[in-house]
C-alpha positions, 0 to 999 in steps of 0.5 A, a space after each residue: 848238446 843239452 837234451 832239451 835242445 836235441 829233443 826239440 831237433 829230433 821233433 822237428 826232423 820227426 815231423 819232417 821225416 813224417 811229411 816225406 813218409 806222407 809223400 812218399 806213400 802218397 806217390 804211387 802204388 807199391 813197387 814189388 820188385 822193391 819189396 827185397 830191397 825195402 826188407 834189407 833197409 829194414 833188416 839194416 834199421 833193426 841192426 843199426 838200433 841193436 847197436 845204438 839203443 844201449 848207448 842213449 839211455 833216457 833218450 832210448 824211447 825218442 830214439 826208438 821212435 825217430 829211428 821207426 819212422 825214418 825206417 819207414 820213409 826209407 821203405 816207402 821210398 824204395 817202395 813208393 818213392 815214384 819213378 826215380 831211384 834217386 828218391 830211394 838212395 836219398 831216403 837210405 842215405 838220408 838214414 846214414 846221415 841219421 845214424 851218423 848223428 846218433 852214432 857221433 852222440 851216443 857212442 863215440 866221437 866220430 872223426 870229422 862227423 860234421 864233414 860227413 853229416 853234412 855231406 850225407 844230409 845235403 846229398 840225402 835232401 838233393 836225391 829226396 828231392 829229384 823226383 818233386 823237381 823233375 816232375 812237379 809233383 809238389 804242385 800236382 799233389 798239394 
């Protein structure tokens, strides 16, 4: 994939992960009893980019970035994310899909890693999304 054009997709999923954060931190007081969980999602972030900044070169910096902010929606997801832990798990698994793409990208090929983007993305936004669907939050909240 040329750089520009994966710079323009991590943008748009920056600004996507963005709005989910806004959503999520906006969804309720902070669960205290998240607070290990959200620690180990962050502990997790912080090994998956030890692993990945040495690979992605002149990409390090929007990498860096992107991965910041998804971190931070996974927390507030596990934190925040409403009633449903369905809402945490999609955001978590929503961060595998993610480092899936930069592993698949900058450090080796990974077999079948459409298959398994996919799968994981598509599950990620169906979880995200149970908690908006089931309590027609977007409609309380806009």
């Amino acid at each position: 994939m040329e750089r520009n054009a994966f710079i323009y997709g991590l943008s748009a999923f920056l600004l996507a992960q963005l709005s989910y954060l806004i959503v999520l931190i906006s969804s309720g007081p902070i669960r205290p009893a998240g607070i290990p969980l959200a620690i180990g999602a962050v502990l997790i972030s912080v090994a998956i980019s030890w692993f990945l900044l040495p690979h992605t070169g002149e990409m390090r910096v929007p990498v860096l970035v992107y991965g910041s902010v998804i971190t931070a929606m996974a927390v507030a997801a596990i934190l925040c994310g409403g009633n449903q832990w369905l809402v945490a798990v999609g955001a978590v698994i929503f961060t595998v899909s993610d480092a899936l793409i930069a592993a698949n990208r900058f450090v080796a090929e990974i077999p079948a890693a459409t298959f398994l983007i996919m799968l994981t993305y598509y599950t990620a936004q169906y979880l995200l999304t149970t908690d908006a669907r089931s309590n027609n939050y977007a409609a309380e909240k806009v």
